[in-house]
C-alpha positions in Angstrom: 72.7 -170.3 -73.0 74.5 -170.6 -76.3 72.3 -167.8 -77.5 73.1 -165.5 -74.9 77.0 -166.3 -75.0 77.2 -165.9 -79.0 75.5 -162.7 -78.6 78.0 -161.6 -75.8 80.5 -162.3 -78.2 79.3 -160.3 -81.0 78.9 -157.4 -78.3 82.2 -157.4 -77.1 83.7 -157.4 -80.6 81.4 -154.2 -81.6 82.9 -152.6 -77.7 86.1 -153.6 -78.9 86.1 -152.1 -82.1 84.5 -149.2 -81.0 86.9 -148.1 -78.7 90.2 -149.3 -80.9 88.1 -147.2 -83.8 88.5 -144.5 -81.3 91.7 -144.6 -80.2 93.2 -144.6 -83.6 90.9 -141.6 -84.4 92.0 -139.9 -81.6 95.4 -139.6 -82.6 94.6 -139.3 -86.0 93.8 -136.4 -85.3 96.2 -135.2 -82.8 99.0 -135.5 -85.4 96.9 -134.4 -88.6 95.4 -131.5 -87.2 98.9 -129.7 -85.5 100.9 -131.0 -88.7 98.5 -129.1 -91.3 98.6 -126.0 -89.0 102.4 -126.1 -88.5 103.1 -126.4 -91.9 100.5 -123.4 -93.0 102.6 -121.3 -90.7 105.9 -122.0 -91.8 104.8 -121.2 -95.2 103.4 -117.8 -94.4 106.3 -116.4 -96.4 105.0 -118.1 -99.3 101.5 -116.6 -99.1 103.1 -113.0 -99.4 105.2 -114.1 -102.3 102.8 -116.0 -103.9 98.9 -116.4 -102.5 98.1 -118.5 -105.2 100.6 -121.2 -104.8 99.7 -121.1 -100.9 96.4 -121.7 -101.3 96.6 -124.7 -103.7 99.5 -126.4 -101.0 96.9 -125.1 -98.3 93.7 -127.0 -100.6 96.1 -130.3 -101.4 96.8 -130.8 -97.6 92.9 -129.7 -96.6 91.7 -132.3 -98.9 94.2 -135.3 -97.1 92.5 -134.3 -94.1 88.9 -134.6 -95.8 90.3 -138.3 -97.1 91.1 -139.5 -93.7 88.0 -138.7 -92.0 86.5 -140.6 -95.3 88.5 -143.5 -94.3 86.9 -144.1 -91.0 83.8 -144.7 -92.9 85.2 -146.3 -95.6 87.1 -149.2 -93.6 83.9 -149.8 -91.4 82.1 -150.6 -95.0 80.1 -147.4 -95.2 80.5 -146.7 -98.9 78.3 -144.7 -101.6 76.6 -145.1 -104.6 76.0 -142.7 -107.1 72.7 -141.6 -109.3 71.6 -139.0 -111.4 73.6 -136.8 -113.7 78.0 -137.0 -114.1 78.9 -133.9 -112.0 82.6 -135.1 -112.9 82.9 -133.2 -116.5 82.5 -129.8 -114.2 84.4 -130.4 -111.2 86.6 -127.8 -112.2 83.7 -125.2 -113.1 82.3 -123.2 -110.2 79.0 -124.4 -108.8 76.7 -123.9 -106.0 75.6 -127.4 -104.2 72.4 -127.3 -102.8 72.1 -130.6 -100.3 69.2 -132.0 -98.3 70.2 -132.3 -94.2 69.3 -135.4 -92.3 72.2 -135.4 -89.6 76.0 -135.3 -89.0 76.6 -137.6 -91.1 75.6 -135.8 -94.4 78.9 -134.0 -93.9 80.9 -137.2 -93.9 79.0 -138.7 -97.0 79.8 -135.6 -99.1 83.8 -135.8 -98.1 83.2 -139.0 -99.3 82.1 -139.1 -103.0 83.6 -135.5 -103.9 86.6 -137.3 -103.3 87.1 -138.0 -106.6 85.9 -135.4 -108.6 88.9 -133.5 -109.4 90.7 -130.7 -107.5 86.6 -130.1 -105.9 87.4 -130.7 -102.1 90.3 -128.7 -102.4 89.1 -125.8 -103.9 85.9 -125.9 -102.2 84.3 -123.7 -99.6 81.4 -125.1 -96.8 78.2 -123.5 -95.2 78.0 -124.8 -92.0 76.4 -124.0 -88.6 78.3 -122.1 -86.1 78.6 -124.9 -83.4 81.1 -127.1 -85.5 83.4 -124.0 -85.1 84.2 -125.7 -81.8 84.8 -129.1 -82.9 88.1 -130.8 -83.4 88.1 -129.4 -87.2 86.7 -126.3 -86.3 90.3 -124.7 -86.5 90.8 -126.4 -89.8 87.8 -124.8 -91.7 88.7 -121.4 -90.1 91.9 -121.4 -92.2 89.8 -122.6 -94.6 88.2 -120.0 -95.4 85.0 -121.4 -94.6 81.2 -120.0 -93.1 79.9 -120.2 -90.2 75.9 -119.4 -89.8 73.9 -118.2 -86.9 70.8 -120.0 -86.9 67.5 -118.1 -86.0 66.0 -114.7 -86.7 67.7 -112.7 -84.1 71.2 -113.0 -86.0 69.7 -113.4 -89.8 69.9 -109.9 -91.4 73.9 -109.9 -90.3 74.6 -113.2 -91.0 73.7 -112.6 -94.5 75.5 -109.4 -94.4 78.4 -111.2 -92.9 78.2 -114.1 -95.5 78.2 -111.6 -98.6 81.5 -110.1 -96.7 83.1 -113.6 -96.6 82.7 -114.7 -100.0 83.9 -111.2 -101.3 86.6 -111.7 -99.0 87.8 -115.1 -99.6 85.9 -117.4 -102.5 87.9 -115.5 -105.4 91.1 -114.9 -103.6 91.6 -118.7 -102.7 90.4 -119.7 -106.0 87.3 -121.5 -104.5 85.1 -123.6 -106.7 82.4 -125.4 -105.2 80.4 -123.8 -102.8 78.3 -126.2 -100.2 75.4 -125.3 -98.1 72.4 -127.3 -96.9 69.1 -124.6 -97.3 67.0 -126.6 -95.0 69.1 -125.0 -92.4 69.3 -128.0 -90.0 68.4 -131.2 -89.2 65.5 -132.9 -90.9 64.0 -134.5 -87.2 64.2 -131.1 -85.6 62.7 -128.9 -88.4 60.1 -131.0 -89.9 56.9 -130.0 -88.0 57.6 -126.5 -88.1 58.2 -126.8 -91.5 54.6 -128.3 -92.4 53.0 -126.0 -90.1 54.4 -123.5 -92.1 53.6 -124.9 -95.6 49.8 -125.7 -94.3 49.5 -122.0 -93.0 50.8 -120.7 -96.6 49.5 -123.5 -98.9 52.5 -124.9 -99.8 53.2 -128.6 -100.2 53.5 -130.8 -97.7 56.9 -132.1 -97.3 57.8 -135.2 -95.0 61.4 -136.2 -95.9 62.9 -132.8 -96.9 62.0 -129.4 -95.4 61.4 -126.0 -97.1 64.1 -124.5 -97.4 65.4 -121.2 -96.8 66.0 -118.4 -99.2 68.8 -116.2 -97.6 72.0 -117.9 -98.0 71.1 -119.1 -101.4 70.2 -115.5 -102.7 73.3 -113.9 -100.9 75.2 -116.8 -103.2 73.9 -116.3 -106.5 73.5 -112.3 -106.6 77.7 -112.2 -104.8 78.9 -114.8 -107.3 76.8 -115.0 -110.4 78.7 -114.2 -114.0 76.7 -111.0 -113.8 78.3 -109.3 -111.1 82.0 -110.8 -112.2 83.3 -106.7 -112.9 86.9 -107.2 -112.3 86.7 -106.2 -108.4 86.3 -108.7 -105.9 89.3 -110.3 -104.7 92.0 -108.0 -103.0 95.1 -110.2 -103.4 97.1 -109.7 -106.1 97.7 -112.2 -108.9 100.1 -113.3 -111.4 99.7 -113.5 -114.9 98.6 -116.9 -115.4 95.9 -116.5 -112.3 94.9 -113.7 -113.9 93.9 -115.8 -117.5 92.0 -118.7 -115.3 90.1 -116.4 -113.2 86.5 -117.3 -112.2 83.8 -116.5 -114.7 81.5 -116.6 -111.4 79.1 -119.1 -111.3 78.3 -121.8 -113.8 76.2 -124.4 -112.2 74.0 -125.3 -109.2 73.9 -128.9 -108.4 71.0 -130.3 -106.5 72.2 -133.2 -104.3 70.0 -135.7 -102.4 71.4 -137.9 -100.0 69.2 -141.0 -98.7 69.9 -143.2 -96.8 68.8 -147.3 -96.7 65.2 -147.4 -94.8 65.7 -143.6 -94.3 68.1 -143.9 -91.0 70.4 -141.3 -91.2 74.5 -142.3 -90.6 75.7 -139.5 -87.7 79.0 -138.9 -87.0 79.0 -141.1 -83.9 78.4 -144.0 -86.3 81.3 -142.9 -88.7 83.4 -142.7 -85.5 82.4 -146.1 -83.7 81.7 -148.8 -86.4 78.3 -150.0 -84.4 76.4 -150.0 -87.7 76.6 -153.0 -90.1 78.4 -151.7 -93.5 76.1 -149.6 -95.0 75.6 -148.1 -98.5 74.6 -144.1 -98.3 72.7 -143.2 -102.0 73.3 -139.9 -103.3 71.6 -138.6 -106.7 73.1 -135.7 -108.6 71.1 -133.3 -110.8 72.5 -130.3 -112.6 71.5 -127.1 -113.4 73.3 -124.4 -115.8 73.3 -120.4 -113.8 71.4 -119.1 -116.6 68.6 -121.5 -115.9 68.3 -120.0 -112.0 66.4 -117.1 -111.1 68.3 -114.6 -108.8 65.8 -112.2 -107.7 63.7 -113.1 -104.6 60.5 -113.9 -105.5 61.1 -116.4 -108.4 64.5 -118.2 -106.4 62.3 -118.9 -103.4 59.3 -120.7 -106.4 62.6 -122.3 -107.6 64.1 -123.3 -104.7 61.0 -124.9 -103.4 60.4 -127.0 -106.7 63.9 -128.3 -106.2 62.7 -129.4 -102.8 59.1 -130.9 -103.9 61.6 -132.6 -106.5 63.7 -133.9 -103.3 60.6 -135.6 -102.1 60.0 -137.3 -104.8 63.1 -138.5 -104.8 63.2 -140.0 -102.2 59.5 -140.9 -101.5 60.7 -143.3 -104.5 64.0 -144.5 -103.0 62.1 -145.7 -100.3 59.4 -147.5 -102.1 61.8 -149.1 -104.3 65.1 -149.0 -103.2 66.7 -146.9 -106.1 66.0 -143.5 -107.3 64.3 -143.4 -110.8 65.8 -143.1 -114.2 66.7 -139.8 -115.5 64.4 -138.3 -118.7 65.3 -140.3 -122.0 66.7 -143.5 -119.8 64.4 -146.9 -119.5 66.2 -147.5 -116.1 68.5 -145.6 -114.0 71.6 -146.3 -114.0 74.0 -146.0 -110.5 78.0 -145.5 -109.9 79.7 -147.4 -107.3 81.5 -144.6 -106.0 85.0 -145.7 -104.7 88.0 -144.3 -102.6 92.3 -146.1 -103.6 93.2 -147.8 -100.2 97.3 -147.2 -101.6 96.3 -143.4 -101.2 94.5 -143.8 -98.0 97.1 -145.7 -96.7 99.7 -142.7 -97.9 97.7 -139.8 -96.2 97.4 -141.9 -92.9 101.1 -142.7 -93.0 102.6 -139.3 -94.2 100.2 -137.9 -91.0 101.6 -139.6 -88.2 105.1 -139.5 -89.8 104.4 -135.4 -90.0 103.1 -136.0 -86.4 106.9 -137.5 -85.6 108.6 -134.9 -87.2 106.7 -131.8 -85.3 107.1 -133.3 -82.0 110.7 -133.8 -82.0 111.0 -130.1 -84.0 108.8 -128.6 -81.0 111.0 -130.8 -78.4 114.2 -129.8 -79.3 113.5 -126.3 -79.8 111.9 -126.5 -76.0 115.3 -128.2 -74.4 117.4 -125.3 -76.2 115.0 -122.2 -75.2 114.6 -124.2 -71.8 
């Protein structure tokens, strides 16, 4: 009877939790997300004066959103350690990050740890599938400046075509950095078994905790942005002197992240939301590669892109074995980063949202009692 009336106990706490977790979400969200599209639109004057200037405020207030969802995870104990190579030194160097996809909560982990690399999260742009265009920060990435994919052959060709259109559009003109896109193109559970079936048809290896990936969005990528097609042209808004000296070389580096999680159950966003999991620690290994090291025609990114993946594999066939990744060439061990977020700036974000929140509602009421 004790037994059954401890663990009623612990229940109700996790129900509790869950749904105060939820509630404070909830309005998180309902103030954040009004507030960072209010003040986008009263600065419109600003991105005809000065695009530039815009887009950094636009990239600084993008990137307090990014921390708050972090914080969800982060006060439930769901934190991340680093492996593999310092991507820190090039956070402000333009790179293409190539991530493996196990579930929603991939997403979550990466708003994580890029937290403190530098001006990344602001600067950077996401791949993502079309269906989180109609979440509650589906608005948010459309200002953005993000992508969103069609997934399947019917809609392929003209995504690509659409995706070359985008970045032309957008990446240089908003002074984007990091470009993110997972080329498995979905969920590990969904596309494993047609992805051996397709690797045993064409005798290529046989892949149980990654998928091959695909070869489109990565090829659109390298052959748009690469150094080598950097002729003076793309971008169409004008900038000043000073944007003009920092402009992008094109691309400098792809970086090959693997995320893994502890006994290989993947976090969702339902867990980041609710709290039900114990505090967990997400892994995520880093490995860089300089452009001029990656292929860019077709035939030799796909052999590339595929090694990169049998290297994923590996990677995590050994995390699971041991419970670490292994130590990078020339180190006895390997050596891990505790990768952490400052609760005083947390705190700030959370506070200067609702208090933006505040301030739009009684803006929005008062204009309403004098037009009404």
């Amino acid at each position: 009877m004790a037994q059954l009336l401890d663990g009623a106990s612990k229940l109700g706490w996790v129900l509790l939790k869950a749904v105060l977790r939820f509630v404070f979400m909830f309005f998180n969200n309902c103030v954040a997300i009004p507030s960072y599209c209010l003040y986008l639109l009263l600065l419109q004057p600003l991105r005809i004066w000065d695009s530039y200037t815009f887009w950094h405020i636009e990239g600084v207030m993008f990137k307090w959103l990014l921390g708050m969802v972090s914080s969800w995870g982060w006060i439930a104990g769901y934190t991340v350690t680093e492996w593999g190579d310092d991507v820190r030194p090039i956070s402000e160097e333009a790179a293409m990050v190539i991530v493996n996809h196990q579930s929603t909560g991939d997403v979550c982990t990466l708003m994580m740890c890029l937290q403190d690399k530098g001006t990344v999260v602001q600067k950077m742009m996401w791949l993502m599938d079309h269906v989180f265009k109609y979440t509650n920060f589906g608005l948010v990435s459309l200002i953005h400046g993000d992508f969103f994919i069609r997934q399947g052959k019917a809609h392929r060709d003209k995504q690509l075509i659409y995706l070359k259109d985008h970045l032309d559009k957008y990446y240089y003109n908003r002074d984007r950095k990091w470009i993110v896109l997972f080329p498995e193109g979905g969920f590990l559970r969904k596309r494993r078994e047609t992805s051996q079936l397709f690797a045993k048809k064409h005798s290529l290896p046989h892949l149980t905790h990654v998928t091959l990936p695909r070869l489109g969005a990565t090829h659109v990528i390298l052959k748009t942005l690469s150094a080598q097609q950097e002729n003076g042209s793309l971008g169409c808004e004008t900038r000043t002197t000073n944007q003009t000296a920092n402009k992008h070389k094109g691309l400098q580096w792809v970086i090959d992240v693997t995320i893994a999680y502890p006994k290989a159950r993947p976090m969702d966003i339902q867990t980041w939301i609710f709290g039900y999991r114990p505090p967990t620690v997400t892994h995520v290994h880093y490995r860089m590669y300089p452009i001029k090291d990656v292929p860019v025609e077709a035939e030799a990114l796909t052999d590339w892109l595929y090694q990169r993946f049998v290297e994923k594999e590996k990677l995590l066939t050994y995390f699971y074995d041991k419970g670490s990744f292994p130590p990078l060439e020339g180190q006895k061990e390997a050596l891990s980063r505790q990768m952490t977020l400052d609760p005083v700036w947390l705190c700030s974000i959370q506070i200067f949202a609702f208090a933006s929140g505040y301030m739009w509602y009684s803006v929005l009421q008062y204009l309403y009692c004098c037009l009404f």
